[in-house]
C-alpha positions as CSV (number, residue, x, y, z in Angstrom):
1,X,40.2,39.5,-22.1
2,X,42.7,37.4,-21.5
3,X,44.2,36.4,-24.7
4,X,44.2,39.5,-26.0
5,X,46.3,39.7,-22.4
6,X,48.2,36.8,-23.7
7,X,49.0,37.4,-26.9
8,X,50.0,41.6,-26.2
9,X,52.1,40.1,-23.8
10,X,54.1,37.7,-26.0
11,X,54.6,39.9,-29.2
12,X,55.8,43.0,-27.4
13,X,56.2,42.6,-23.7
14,X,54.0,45.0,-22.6
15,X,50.5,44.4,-20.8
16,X,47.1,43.9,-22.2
17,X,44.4,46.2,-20.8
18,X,41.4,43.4,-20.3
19,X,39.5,43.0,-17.5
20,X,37.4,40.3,-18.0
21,X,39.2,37.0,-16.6
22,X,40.7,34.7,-18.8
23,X,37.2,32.8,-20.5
24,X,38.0,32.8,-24.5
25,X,35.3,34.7,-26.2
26,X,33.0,32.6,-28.7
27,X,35.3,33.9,-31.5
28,X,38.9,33.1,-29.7
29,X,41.3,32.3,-32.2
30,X,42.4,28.2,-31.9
31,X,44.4,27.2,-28.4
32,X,47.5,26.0,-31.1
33,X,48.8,28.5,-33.4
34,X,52.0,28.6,-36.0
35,X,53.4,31.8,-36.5
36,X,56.4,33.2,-38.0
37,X,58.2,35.6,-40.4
38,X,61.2,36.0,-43.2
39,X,63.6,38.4,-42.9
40,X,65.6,38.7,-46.3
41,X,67.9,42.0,-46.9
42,X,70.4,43.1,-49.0
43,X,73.4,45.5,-47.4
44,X,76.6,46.8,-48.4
45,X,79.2,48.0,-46.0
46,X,82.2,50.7,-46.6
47,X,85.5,49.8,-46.2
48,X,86.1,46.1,-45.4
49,X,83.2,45.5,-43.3
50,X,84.4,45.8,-39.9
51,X,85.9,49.1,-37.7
52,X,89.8,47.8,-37.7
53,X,91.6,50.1,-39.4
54,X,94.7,48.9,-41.6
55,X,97.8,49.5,-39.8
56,X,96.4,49.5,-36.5
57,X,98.2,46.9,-34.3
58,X,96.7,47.8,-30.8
59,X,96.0,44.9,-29.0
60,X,93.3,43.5,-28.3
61,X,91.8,45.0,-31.7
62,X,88.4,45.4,-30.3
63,X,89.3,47.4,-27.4
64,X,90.0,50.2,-29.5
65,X,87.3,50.2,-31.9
66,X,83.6,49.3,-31.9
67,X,83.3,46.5,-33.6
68,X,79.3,46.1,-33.7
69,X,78.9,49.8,-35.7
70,X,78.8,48.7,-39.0
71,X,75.6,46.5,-38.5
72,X,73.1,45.4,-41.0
73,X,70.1,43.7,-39.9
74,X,67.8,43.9,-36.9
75,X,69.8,41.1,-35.0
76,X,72.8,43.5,-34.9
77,X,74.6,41.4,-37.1
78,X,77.5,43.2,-38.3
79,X,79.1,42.7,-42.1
80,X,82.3,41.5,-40.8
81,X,84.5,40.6,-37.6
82,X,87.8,39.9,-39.3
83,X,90.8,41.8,-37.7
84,X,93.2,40.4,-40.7
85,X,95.2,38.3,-37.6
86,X,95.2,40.9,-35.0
87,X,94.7,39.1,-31.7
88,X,91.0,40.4,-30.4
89,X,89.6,39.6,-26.5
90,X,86.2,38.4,-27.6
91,X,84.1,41.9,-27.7
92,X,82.9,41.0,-31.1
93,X,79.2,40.8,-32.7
94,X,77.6,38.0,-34.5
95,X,78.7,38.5,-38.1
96,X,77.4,37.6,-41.7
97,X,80.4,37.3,-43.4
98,X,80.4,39.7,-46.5
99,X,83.3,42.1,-45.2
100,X,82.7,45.4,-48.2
101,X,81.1,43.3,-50.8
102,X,77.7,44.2,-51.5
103,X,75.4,40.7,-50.9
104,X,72.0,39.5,-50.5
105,X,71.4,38.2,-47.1
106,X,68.9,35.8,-45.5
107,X,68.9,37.6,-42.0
108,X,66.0,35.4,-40.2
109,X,63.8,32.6,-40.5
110,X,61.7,32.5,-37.7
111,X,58.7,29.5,-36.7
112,X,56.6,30.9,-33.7
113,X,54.8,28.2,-31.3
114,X,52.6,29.5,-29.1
115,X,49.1,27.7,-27.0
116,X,47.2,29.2,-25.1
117,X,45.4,26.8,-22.6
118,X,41.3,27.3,-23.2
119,X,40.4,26.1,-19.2
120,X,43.4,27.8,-17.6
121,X,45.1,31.3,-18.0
122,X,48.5,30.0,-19.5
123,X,50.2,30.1,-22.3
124,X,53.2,28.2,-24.0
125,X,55.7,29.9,-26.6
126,X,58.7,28.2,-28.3
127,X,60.4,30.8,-30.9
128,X,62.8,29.3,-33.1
129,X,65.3,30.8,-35.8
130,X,67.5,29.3,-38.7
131,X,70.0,31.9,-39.4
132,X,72.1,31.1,-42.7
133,X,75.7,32.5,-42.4
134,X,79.2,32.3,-44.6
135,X,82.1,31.8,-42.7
136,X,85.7,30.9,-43.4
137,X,84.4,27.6,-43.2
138,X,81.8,28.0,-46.1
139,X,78.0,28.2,-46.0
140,X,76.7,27.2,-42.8
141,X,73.4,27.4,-40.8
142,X,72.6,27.4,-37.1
143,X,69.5,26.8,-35.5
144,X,68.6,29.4,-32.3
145,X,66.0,29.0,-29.8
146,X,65.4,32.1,-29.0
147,X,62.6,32.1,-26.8
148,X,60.8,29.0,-25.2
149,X,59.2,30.3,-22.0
150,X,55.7,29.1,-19.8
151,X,53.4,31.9,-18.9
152,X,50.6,32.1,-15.7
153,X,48.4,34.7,-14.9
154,X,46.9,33.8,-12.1
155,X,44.1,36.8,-10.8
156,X,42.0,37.3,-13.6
157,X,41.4,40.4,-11.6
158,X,44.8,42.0,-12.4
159,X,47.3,42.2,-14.6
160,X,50.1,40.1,-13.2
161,X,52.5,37.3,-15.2
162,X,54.9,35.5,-14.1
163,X,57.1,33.6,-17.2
164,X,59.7,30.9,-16.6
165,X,62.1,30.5,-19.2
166,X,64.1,31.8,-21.9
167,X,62.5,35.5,-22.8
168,X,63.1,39.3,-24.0
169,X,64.5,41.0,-21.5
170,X,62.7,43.7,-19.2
171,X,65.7,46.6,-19.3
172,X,64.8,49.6,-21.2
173,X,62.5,49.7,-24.2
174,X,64.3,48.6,-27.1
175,X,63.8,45.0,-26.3
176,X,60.1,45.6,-27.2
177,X,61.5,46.2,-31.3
178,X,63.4,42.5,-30.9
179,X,62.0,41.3,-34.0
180,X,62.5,42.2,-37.7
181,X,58.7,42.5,-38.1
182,X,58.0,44.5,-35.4
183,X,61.2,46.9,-35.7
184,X,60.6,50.2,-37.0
185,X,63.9,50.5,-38.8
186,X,66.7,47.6,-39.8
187,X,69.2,48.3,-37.1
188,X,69.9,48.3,-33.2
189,X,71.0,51.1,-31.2
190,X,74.9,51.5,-30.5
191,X,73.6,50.4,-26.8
192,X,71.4,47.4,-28.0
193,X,74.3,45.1,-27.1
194,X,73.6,45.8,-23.4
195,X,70.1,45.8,-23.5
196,X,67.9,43.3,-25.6
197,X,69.6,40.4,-24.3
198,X,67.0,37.6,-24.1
199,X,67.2,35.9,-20.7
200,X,66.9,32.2,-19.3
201,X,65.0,32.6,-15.7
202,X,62.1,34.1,-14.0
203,X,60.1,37.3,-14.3
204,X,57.5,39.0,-12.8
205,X,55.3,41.7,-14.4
206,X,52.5,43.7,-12.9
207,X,50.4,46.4,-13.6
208,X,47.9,48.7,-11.8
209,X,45.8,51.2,-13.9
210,X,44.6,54.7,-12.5
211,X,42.1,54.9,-14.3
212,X,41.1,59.0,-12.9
213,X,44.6,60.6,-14.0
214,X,44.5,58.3,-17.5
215,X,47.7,56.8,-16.0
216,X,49.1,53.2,-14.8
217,X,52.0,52.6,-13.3
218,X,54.2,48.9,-14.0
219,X,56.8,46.8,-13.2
220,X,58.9,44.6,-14.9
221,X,61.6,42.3,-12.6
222,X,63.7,39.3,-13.7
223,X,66.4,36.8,-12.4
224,X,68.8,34.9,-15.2
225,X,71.5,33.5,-16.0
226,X,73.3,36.1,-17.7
227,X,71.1,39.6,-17.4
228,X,70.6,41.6,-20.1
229,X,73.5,41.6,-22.5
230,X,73.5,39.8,-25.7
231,X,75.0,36.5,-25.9
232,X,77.8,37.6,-27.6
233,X,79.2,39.2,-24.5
234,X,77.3,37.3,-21.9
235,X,76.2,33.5,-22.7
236,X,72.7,32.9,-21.8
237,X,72.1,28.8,-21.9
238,X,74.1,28.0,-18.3
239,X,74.8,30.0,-15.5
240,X,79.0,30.1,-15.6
241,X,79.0,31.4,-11.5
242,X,75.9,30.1,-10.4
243,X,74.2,33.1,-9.1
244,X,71.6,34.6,-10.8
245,X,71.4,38.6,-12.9
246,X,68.5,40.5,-11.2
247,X,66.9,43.7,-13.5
248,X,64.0,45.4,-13.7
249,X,62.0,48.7,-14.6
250,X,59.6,50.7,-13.1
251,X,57.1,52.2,-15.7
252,X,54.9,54.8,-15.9
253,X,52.6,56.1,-18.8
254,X,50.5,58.7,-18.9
255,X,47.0,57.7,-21.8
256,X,45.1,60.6,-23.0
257,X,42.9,60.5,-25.8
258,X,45.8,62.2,-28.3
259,X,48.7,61.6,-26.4
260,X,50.6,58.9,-24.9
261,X,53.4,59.3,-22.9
262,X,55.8,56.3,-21.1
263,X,58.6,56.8,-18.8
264,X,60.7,54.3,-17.2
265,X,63.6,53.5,-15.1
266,X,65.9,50.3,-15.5
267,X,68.8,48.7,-13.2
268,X,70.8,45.7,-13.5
269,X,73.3,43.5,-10.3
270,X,74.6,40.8,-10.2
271,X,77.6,38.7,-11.4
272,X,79.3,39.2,-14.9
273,X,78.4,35.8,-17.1
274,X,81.3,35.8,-19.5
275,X,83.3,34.7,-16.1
276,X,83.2,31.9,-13.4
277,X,83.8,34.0,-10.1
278,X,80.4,34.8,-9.0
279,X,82.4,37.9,-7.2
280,X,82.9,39.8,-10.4
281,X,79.7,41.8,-10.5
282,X,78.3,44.2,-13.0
283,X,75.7,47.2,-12.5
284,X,73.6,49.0,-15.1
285,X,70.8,51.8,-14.7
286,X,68.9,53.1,-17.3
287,X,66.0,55.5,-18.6
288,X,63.9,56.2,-21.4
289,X,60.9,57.6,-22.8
290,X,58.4,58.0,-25.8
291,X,55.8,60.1,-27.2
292,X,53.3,59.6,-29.3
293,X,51.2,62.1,-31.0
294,X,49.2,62.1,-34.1
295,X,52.2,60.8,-36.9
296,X,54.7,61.4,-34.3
297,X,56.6,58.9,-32.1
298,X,59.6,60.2,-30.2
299,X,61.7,57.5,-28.1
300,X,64.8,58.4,-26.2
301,X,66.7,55.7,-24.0
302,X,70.3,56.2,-22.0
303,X,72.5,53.8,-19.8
304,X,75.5,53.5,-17.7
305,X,76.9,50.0,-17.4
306,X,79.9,49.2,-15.0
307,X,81.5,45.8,-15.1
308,X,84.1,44.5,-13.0
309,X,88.0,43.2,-13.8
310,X,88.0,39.6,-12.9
311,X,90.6,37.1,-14.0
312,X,91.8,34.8,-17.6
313,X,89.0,33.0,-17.2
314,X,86.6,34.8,-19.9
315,X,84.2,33.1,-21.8
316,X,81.7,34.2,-24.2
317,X,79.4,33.1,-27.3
318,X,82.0,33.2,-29.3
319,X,84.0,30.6,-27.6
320,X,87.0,33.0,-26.5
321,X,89.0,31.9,-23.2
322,X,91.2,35.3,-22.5
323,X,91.1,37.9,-19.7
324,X,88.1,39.6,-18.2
325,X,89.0,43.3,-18.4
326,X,87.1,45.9,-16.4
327,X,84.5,47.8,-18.5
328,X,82.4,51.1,-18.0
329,X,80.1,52.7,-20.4
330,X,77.6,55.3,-21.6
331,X,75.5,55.4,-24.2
332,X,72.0,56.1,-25.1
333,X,69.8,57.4,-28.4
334,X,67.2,59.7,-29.5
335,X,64.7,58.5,-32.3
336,X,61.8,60.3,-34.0
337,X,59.5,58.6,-36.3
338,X,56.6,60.1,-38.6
339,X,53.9,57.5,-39.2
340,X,51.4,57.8,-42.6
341,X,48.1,55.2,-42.9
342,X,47.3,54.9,-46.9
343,X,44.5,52.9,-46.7
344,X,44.2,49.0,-46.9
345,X,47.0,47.9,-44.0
346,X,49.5,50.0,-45.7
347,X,51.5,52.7,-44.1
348,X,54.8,54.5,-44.8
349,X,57.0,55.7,-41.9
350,X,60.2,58.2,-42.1
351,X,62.7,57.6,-39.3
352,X,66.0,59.2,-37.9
353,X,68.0,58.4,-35.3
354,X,71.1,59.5,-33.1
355,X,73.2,57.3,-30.9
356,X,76.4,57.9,-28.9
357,X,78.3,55.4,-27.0
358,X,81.6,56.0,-24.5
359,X,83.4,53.3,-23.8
360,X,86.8,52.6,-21.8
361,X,88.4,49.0,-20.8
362,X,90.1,49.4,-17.7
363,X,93.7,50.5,-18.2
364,X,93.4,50.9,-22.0
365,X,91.8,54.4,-24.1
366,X,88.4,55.5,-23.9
367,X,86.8,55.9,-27.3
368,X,83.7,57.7,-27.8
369,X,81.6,57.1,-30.9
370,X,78.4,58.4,-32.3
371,X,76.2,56.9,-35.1
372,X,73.4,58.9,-37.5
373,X,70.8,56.8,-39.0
374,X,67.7,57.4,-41.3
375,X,65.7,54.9,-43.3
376,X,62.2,54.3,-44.5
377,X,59.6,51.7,-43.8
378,X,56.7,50.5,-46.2
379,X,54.4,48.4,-44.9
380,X,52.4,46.8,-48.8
381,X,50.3,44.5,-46.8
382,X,49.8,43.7,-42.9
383,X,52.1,41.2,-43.3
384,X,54.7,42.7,-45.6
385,X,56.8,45.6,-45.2
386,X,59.8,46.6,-46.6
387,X,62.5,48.6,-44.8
388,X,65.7,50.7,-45.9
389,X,68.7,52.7,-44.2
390,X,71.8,54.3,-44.1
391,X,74.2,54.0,-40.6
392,X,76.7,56.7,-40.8
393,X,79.2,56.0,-38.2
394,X,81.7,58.7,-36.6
395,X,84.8,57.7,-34.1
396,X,85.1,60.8,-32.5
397,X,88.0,59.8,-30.0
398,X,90.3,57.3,-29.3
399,X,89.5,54.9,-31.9
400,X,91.3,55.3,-35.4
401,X,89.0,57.3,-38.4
402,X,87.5,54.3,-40.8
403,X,85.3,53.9,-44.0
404,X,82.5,52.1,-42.2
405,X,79.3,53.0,-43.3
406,X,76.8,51.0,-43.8
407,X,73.6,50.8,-46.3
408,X,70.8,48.2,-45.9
409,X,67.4,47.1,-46.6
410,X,64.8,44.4,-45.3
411,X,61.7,42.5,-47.0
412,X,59.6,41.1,-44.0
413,X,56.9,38.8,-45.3
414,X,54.5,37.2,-41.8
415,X,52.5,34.7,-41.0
């Protein structure tokens, strides 16, 4: 049916699996509905906060280091970007300002709109988020949309949607965990950064069941204005070189009564966004794949990202004019998760995960770092869980050794 289509389609990004057309059933939930969660935490990062290591006067600072390792909420959010004065190039996550001091955090307050038309097969989503930060300049709090997209599907005999607007990206798998609420753990993946970017454009998705082998096959295209990187590293709200970011990936899963297994394949073109020269292109592929099995779900995802030196005319979310430096990476993780029911919407889940990332700025070292994580999820009620985990991070080469572990925790309450 279709708003189960509808609604599948807007919390996770994947497709629904009705049939039926897009009539609301007698018992359809309301066309307008408010929806929304709380993400509070509390976190406490070795060190001071950040991967700069005292002493260290390379420059620029985060070309030798990765400064988005010691994160601490599901937003990637690290506990601080201070390099004490060294000059950095603008490779820097969002941060929440609380360097090595333990703190309470509010991480998100989100406020979902979404209607769903009762005569036509659209829909209308606005996500916004207050996100309360300290700063040098005090307490201060911004407001994000982070998703405000229309979305038509127009055979009621297939499972096709096209979306225009800002939306989760279509690269990889990880995008699908966005969200505090639906994030198994508290953190991003070392390669999040180039992944769950949320887009402003177009996207297509269709889907075509074979319903003899138990399998389907899918794909997932999109053209915007900055592809699929965070908007850290790749502003989102203009196009700075007026030619769009194509991605996509081709799915395929496999649905047995026991088993489920999903494959896919992701690549990235177009221009880099952080520049004006529409010349300076960047490339991506990509693969992953889960498995899902009784209490077990196993996801694995890798990439390769290749981005192109272009001039001093950089520009990020941060507001940094410098030089746009040739980039190359690889990266990927492995994550295996065992799921427990208790009864009564509650459920417990045990989780580790491994992540490696090797990165190299054109002309400057390569540093290769990996990352071990484990944690624990509770969900009390359907619409409360609470989440806790340890980030061990490990510079293996190139960057200096630093004290930058991180332990944090989450308290999701939903609406």
């Amino acid at each position: 049916m279709m708003l189960a289509t509808l609604a599948l389609l807007l919390a996770q990004e994947v497709s629904g699996s009705g049939q039926d057309g897009y009539t609301p059933p007698a018992d359809a939930q309301p066309p307008l509905r408010i929806l929304g969660y709380v993400d509070l935490g509390w976190a406490r990062a070795q060190g001071n906060g950040t991967s700069f290591a005292p002493g260290d006067t390379r420059i620029p600072a985060d070309y030798g280091v990765d400064t988005f390792a010691p994160a601490v909420n599901s937003r990637g959010d690290v506990a601080s970007t201070d390099s004490q004065g060294v000059f950095t190039n603008g490779f820097l996550p969002h941060s929440v300002g609380i360097g090595g001091h333990p703190s309470f955090l509010i991480n998100t307050v989100d406020l979902d709109v979404r209607y769903v038309s009762p005569s036509a097969p659209l829909m209308l989503f606005t996500r916004a988020q207050l996100l309360p930060r300290f700063s040098s300049a005090g307490d201060q709090t911004s407001l994000l949309v982070e998703q405000a997209f229309a979305r038509v599907i127009p055979f009621s005999s297939q499972e096709f949607a096209l979306t225009v607007g800002k939306s989760d990206s279509v690269f990889g798998i990880e995008y699908l965990e966005n969200e505090a609420n639906l994030r198994t753990g508290v953190t991003p993946s070392l390669i999040a950064r180039y992944t769950t970017g949320q887009g402003l454009g177009a996207k297509a998705f269709y889907r075509q069941q074979i319903a003899p082998l138990w399998s389907a096959l899918s794909l997932n295209v999109a053209a915007s204005n900055g592809g699929t990187l965070v908007d850290t590293l790749s502003p989102q709200s203009a196009s700075q070189t007026g030619t769009p970011v194509f991605s996509g990936r081709l799915g395929y899963e496999l649905n047995l009564p026991s088993v489920e297994v999903k494959l896919g394949f992701s690549a990235m073109d177009g221009p880099r966004n952080d520049q004006s020269q529409p010349g300076v292109r960047q490339k991506a592929l990509g693969a992953d794949a889960r498995l899902v099995f009784s209490i077990v779900e196993l996801r694995a995802e890798g990439i390769h990202l290749k981005q192109d030196e272009g001039a001093g005319d950089k520009i990020n979310g941060l507001g940094t004019h410098t030089v746009v430096s040739g980039f190359e990476v690889w990266g990927g993780y492995a994550q295996l998760a065992l799921g427990f029911d208790l009864g009564s919407a509650r459920r417990i889940s045990f989780y580790g995960r491994y992540e490696r990332r090797h990165a190299q700025f054109e002309g400057f070292t390569a540093i290769t770092v990996d990352r071990i994580t484990g944690g624990a999820r509770i969900d009390l009620l359907e619409n409360l869980a609470v989440k806790g985990e340890y980030l061990k991070n490990r510079e293996l080469e190139g960057a200096p050794q630093v004290d930058n572990d991180v332990l944090t925790s989450s308290l999701i309450y939903s609406w």
